[in-house]
Legacy VTK file of the C-alpha trace (Angstrom):
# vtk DataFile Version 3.0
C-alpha trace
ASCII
DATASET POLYDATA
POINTS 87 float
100.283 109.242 82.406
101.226 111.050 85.297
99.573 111.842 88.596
97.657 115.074 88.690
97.005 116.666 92.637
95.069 120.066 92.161
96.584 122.981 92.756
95.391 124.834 95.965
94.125 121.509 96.890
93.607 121.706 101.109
92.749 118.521 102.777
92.656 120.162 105.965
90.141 122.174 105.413
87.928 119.132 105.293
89.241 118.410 108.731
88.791 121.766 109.805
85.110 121.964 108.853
84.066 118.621 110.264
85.895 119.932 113.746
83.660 122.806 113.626
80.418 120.756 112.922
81.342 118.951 115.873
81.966 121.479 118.091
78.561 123.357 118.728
79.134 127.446 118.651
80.922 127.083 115.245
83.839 127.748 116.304
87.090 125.646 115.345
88.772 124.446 118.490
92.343 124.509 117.163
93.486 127.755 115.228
95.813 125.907 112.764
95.607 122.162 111.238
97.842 120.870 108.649
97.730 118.203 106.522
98.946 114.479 108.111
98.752 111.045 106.842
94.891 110.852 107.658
94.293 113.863 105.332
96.936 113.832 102.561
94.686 113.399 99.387
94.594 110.033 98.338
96.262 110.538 94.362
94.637 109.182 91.681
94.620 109.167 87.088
91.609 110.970 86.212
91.258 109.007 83.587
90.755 105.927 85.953
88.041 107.660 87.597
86.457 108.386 84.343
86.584 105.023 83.125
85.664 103.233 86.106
82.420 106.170 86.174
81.864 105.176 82.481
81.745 101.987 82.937
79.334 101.956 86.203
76.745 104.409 84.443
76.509 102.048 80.804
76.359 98.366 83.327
73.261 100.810 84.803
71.794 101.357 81.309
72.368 98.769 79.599
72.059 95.790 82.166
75.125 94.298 80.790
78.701 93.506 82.290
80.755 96.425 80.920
83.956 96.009 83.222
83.015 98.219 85.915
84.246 95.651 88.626
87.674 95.385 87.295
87.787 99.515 86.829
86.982 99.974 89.939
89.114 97.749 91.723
92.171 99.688 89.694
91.463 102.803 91.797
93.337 103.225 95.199
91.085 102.183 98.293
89.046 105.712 99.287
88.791 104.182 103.140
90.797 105.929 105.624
91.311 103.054 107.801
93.075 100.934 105.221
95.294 103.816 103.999
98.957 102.930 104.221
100.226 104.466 107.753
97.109 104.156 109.101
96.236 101.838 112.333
LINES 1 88
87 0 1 2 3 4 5 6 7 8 9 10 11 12 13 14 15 16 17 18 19 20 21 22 23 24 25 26 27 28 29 30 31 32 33 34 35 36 37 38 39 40 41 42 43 44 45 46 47 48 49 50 51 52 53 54 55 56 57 58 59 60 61 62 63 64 65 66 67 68 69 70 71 72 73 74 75 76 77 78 79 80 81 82 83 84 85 86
């Protein structure tokens, strides 16, 4: 299994359009931003994702224990302030 990161994939653009929300004439306040540590995607197997989302969506159907917890827990941590490098 090997680790899959999207081709054109731009984390800064994320950065770059919640820099314009905050800034009120819509106007970025910084020409260029690059990608750093705080908005390097976070690489993950799709196939974890899909079996931790399978797993969530039959526990919600079926009312049973289908594993979800322990999927979950084998996807990296999404929060920014617990990324490695972070402080």
């Amino acid at each position: 299994m090997s680790m899959i990161d999207p081709k054109g994939a731009q984390p800064e653009a994320l950065a770059k359009l919640a820099e314009v929300a905050r800034n009120h004439d819509g106007q970025p306040v910084r020409d260029g931003v690059t990608a750093d540590q705080e908005t390097v995607p976070i690489p993950t197997y799709p196939k974890l994702k899909q079996d931790a989302a399978t797993r969530i969506l039959r526990e919600g159907v079926t009312k049973l224990d289908q594993g979800a917890e322990e999927a979950i827990d084998k996807l990296p941590d999404r929060m920014a302030d617990r990324r490695p490098g972070q402080s």
